[in-house]
C-alpha positions as CSV (number, residue, x, y, z in Angstrom):
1,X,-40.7,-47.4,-31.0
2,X,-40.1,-46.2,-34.6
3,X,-37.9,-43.6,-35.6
4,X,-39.8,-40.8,-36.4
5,X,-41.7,-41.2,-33.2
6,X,-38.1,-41.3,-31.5
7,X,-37.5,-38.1,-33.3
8,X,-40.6,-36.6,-32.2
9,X,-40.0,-37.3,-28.3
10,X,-36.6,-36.0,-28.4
11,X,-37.3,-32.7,-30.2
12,X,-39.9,-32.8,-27.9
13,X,-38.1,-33.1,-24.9
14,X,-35.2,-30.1,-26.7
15,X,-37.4,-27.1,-27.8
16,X,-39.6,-27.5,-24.2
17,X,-37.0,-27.4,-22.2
18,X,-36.6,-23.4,-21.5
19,X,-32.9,-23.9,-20.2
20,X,-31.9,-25.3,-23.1
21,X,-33.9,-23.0,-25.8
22,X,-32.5,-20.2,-23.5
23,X,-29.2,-21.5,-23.9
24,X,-29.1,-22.3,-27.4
25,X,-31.0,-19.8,-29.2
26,X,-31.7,-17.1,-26.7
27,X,-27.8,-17.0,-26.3
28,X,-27.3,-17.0,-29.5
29,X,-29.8,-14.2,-30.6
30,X,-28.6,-12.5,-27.2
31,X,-24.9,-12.5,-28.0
32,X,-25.6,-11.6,-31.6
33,X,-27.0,-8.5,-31.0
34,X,-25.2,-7.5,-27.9
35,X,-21.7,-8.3,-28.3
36,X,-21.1,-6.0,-31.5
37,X,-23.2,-3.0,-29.9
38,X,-19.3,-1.3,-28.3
39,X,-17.9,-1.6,-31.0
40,X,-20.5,0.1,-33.6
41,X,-18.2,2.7,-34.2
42,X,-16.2,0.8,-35.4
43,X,-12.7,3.2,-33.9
44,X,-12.6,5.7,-31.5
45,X,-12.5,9.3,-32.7
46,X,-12.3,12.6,-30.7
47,X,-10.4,11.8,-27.8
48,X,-10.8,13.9,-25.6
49,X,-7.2,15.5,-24.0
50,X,-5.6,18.5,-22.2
51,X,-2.6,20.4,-23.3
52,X,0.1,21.7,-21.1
53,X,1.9,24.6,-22.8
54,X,5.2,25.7,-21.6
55,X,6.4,27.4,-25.0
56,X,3.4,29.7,-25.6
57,X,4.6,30.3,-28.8
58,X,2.5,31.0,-32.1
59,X,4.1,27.5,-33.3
60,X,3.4,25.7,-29.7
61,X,-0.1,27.4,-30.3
62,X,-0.4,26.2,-34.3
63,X,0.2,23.0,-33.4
64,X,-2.6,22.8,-30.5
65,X,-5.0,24.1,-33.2
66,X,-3.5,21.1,-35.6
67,X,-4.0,18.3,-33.1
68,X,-7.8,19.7,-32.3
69,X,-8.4,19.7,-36.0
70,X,-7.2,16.4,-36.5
71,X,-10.0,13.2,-36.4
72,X,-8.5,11.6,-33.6
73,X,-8.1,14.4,-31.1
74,X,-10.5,16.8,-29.3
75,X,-8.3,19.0,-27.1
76,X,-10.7,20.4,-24.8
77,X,-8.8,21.8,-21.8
78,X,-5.2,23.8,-21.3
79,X,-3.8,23.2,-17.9
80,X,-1.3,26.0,-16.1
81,X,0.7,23.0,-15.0
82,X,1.7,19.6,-15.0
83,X,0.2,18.6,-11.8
84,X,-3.4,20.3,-12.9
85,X,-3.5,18.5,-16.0
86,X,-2.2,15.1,-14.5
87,X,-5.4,16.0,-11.7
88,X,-7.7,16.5,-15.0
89,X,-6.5,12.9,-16.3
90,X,-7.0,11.3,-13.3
91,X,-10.5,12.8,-12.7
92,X,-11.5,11.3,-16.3
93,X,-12.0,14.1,-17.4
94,X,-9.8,13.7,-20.4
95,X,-7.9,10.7,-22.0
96,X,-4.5,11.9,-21.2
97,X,-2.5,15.1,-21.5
98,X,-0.1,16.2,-23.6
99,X,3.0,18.8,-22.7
100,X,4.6,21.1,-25.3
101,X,8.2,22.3,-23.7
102,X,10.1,25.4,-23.3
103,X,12.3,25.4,-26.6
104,X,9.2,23.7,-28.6
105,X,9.6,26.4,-31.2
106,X,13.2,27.3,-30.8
107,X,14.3,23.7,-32.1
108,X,11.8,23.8,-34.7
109,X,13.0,27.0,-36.1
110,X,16.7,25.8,-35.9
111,X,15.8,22.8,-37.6
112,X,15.9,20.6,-34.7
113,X,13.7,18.1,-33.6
114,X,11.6,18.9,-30.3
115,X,10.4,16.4,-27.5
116,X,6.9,16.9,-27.0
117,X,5.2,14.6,-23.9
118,X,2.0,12.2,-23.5
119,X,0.8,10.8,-21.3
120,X,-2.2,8.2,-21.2
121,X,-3.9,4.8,-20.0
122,X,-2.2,2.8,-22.4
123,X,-4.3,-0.2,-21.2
124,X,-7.0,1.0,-23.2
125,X,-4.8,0.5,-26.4
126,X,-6.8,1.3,-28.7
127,X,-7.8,4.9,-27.3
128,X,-4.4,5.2,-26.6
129,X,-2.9,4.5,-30.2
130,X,-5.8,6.6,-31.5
131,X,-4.3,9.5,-29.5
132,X,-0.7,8.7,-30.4
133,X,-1.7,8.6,-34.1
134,X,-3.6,12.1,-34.0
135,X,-0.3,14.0,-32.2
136,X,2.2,12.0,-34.5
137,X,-0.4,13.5,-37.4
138,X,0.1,16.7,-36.3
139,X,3.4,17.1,-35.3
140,X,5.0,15.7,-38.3
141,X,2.8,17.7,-40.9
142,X,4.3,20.9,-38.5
143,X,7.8,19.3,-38.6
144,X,7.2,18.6,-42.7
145,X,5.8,22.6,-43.6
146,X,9.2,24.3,-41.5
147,X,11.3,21.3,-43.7
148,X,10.0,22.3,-46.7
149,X,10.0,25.9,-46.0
150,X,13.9,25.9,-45.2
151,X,14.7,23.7,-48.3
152,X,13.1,26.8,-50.7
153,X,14.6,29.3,-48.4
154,X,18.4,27.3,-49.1
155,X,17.2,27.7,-52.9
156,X,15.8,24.6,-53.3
157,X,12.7,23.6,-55.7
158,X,9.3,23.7,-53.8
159,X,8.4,20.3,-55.8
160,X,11.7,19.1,-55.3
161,X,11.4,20.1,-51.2
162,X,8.3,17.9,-50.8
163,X,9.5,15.2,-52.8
164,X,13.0,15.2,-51.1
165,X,10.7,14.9,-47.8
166,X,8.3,12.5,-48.9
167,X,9.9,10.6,-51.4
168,X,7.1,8.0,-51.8
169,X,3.4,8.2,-50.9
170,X,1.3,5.2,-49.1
171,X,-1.2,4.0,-50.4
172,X,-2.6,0.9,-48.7
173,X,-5.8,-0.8,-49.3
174,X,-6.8,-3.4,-46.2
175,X,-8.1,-6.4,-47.5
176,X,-9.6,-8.6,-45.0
177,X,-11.2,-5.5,-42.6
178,X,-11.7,-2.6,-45.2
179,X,-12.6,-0.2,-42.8
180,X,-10.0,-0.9,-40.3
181,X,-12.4,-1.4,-37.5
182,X,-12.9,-3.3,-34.3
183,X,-16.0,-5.5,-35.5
184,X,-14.5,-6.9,-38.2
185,X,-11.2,-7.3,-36.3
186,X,-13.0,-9.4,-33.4
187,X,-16.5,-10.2,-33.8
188,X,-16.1,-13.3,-36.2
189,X,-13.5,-15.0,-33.8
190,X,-15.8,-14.5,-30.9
191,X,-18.9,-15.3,-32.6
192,X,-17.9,-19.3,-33.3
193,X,-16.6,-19.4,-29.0
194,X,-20.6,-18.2,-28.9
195,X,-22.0,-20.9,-30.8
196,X,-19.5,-24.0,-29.0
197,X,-20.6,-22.2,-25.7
198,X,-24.2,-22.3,-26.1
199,X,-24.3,-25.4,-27.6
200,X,-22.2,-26.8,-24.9
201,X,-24.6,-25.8,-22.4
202,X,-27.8,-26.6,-24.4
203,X,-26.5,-29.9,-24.7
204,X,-24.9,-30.8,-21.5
205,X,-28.4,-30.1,-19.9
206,X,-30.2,-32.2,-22.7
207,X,-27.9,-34.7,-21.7
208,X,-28.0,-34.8,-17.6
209,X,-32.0,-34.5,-17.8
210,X,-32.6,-37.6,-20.1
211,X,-33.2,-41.1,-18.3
212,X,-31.3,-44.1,-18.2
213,X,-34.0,-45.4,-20.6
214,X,-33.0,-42.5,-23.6
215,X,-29.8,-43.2,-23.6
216,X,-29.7,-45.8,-26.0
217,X,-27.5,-45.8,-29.0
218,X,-30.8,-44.7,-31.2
219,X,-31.2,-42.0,-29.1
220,X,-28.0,-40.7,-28.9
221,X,-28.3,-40.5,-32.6
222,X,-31.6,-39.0,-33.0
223,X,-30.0,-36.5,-30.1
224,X,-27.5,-35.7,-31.9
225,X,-28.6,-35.2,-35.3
226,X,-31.2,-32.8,-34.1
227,X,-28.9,-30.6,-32.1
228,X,-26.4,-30.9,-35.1
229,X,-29.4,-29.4,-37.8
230,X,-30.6,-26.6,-35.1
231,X,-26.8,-25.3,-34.4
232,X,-26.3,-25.2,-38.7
233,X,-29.7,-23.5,-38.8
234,X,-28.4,-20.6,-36.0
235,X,-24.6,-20.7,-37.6
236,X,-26.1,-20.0,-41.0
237,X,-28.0,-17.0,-39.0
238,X,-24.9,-15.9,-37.9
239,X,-22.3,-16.0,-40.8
240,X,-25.0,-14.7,-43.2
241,X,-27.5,-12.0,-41.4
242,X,-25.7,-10.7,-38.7
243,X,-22.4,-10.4,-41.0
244,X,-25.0,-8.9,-43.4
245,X,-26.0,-6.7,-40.5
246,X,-23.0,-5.5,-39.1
247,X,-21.1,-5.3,-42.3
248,X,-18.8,-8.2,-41.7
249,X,-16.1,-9.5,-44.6
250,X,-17.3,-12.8,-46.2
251,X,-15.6,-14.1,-48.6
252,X,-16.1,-17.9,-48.3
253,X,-19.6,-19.6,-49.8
254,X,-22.4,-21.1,-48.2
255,X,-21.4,-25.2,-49.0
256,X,-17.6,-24.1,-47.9
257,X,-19.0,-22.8,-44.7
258,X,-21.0,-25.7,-44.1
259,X,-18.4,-28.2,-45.0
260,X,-15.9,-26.8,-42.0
261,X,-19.3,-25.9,-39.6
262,X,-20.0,-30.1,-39.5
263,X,-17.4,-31.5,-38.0
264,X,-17.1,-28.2,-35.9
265,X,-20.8,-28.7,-34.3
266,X,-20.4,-32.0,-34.4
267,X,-17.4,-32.1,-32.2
268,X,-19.0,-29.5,-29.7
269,X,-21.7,-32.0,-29.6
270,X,-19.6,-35.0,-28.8
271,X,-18.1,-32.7,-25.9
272,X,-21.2,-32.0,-24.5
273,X,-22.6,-35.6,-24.1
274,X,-18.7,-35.9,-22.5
275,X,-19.0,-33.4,-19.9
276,X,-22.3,-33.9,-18.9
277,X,-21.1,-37.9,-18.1
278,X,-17.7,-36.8,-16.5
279,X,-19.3,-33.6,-14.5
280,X,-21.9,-34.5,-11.5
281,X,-24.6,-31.5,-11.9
282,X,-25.9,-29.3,-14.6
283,X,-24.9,-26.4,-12.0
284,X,-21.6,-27.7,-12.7
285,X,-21.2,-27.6,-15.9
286,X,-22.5,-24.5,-17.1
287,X,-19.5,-22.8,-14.5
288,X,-17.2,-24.9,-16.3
289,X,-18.4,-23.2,-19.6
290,X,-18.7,-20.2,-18.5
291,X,-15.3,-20.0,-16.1
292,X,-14.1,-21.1,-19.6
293,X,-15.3,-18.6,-22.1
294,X,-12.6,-16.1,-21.0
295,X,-9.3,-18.0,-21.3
296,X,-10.5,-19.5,-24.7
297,X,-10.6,-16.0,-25.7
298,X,-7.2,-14.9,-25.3
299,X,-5.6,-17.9,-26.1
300,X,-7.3,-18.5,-29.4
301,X,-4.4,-16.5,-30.8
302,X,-6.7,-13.5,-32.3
303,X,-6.2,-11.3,-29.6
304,X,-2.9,-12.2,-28.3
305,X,-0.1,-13.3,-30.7
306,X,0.3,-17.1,-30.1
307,X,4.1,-17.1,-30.1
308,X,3.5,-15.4,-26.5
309,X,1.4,-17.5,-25.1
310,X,3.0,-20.5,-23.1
311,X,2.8,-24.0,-25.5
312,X,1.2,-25.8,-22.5
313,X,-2.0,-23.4,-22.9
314,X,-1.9,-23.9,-27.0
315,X,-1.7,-27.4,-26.3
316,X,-4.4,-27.4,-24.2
317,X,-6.6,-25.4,-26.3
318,X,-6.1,-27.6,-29.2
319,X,-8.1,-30.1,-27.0
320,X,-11.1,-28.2,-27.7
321,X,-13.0,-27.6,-31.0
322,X,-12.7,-23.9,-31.4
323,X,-8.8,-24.0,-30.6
324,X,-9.2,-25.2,-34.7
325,X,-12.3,-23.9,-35.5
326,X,-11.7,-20.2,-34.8
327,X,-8.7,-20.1,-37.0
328,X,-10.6,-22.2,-40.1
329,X,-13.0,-20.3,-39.7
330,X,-11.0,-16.6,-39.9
331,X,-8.7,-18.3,-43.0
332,X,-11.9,-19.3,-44.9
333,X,-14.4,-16.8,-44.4
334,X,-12.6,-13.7,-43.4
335,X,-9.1,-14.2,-45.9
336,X,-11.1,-16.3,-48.7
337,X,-7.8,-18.9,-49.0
338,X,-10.6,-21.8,-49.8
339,X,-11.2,-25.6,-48.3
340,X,-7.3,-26.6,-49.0
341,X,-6.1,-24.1,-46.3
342,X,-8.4,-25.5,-44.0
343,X,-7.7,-29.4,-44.3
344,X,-5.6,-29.5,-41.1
345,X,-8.5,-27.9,-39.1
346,X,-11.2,-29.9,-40.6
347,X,-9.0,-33.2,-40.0
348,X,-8.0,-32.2,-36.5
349,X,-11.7,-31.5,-35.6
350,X,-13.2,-34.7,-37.4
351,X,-9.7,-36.3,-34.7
352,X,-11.7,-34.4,-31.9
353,X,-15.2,-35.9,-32.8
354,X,-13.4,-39.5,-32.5
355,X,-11.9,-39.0,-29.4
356,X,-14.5,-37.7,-27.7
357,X,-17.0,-40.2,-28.8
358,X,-14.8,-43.3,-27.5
359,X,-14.4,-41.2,-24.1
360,X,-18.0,-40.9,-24.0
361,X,-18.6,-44.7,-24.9
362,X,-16.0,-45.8,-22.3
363,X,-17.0,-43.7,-19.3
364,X,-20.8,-44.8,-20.8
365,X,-19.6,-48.3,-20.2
366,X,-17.8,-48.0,-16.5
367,X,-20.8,-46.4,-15.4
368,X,-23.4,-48.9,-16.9
């Protein structure tokens, strides 16, 4: 058999295989599209909470109308009680609930610092911080006007108030996510777990549904180049028109990309041929992928500081191509530091690609 007409029968038997087009570029386009779509916004605005007020003062009152104004907070009920607005909170009808006290304005007035209460689902973190940020807004441009105003009152410079207050002025420009949002935060990180996952799957089928007769060394090869040209094809799709799309940071160029997205597909490659020797169905191994999506996640160190997580599950992860990929990726696409921050993960993923090809031979072997 010659080679193209190898090449022909195996792309053949890829792209009319609807499992595996399903997998591999229906996921892809799927996941592409669908994943960002909660997170369009980008950060949650207008939270939505109720205000308990004991003080009933014009200042308890003046800083209700401060928090509603702010872009964070929509205050949209005031509860008699504690108990009515903890009743409001956990009817979801609001986020949370906040409670001015008694002495609100007496201790402002004095000088003092008052307590003011919230309280929230802080499992939803970022609707949570959003909140926290909007009151803090609030109630330190409140605290910062009666400062000021008592500093003039004592005889005190009205330039010279502010300034004492606020001696310096922020002024910070994000560099990596310039808008400070979710998407650019999480969606590059997730998008390479989508492209091993697929991939994985697309491959591991490919793999269980070929014959005794195409496993040969040529079509291993033939296998494997095709599936490593379709998955550049769909990461190029990824990294340049969906980033495009969805306004992602790239700062890394197309050959850099390509030089770290070899070894990285090729590895996921290698893994699939492994898996689909060592597991006994194609049933199996797509709950293996899929079971496995979720702990990758959280332990690819994006999400969750690494420092927390136990070394056994780093370890562990480091076993698998993304553990390096995700992080080569993020340094050279997201921070721009270049193909010399990134030798360790190329190198480590090139290891990966070698280890799992003399697994695959061996169990290839014992099973011949």
């Amino acid at each position: 058999m010659s080679f193209l007409t190898l090449v022909k029968n195996e792309a053949k038997a890829i792209f009319s295989n609807s499992t595996i087009v399903l997998a591999m570029i229906g996921g892809v386009l799927f996941y592409a599209f669908l994943y960002p779509l909660p997170y369009l916004n980008q950060s949650p605005e207008e939270q939505k909470i109720t205000v308990v007020d004991m003080d009933k003062s014009d200042l308890s009152r003046k800083f209700i109308r401060m928090a509603n104004e702010s872009q964070q907070l929509n205050v949209v009920e005031q509860a008699e009680s504690i108990n009515q607005a903890k009743q409001q909170f956990l009817d979801n009808t609001v986020s949370g609930f906040l409670v001015i006290p008694y002495d609100f304005s007496t201790k402002l007035q004095l000088g003092q610092a008052p307590t003011v209460a919230y309280a929230g689902d802080a499992s939803y973190f970022l609707i949570y911080g959003t909140i926290i940020e909007g009151l803090m807004k609030a109630g330190g441009t409140l605290a910062a006007e009666y400062r000021v105003a008592h500093m003039t009152i004592d005889g005190t410079p009205i330039n010279t108030a502010i300034n004492t207050f606020q001696p310096f002025k922020s002024n910070y420009v994000p560099v990596f996510n310039h808008n400070m949002g979710y998407v650019q935060y999480v969606v590059p990180a997730v998008f390479v777990l989508i492209l091993q996952q697929t991939l994985l799957m697309a491959v591991g089928i490919r793999q269980k549904a070929s014959k005794m007769s195409e496993n040969t060394i040529s079509h291993l090869i033939v296998r494997f180049g095709i599936f490593l040209f379709s998955e550049l094809v769909l990461a190029c799709f990824y990294f340049g028109a969906v980033f495009n799309h969805y306004d992602i940071s790239r700062f890394a160029t197309a050959l850099e990309l390509i030089v770290l997205l070899i070894p990285f597909i090729s590895a996921v490659i290698l893994l699939g041929m492994l898996l689909a020797r060592w597991l006994p169905t194609p049933e199996s191994l797509l709950l293996v992928v899929l079971f496995s999506s979720m702990p990758i996640v959280f332990s690819a160190g994006f999400i969750w500081p690494t420092e927390l997580i136990p070394s056994l599950i780093t370890d562990l992860m480091h076993t698998l191509p993304s553990g390096f990929a995700i992080n080569g990726f993020l340094t050279l696409n997201q921070q721009g530091a270049g193909l010399s921050s990134v030798l360790l993960n190329m190198s480590a993923l090139y290891g990966l690609c070698l280890l799992y090809a003399l697994l695959f031979f061996i169990s290839k072997r014992n099973k011949s």
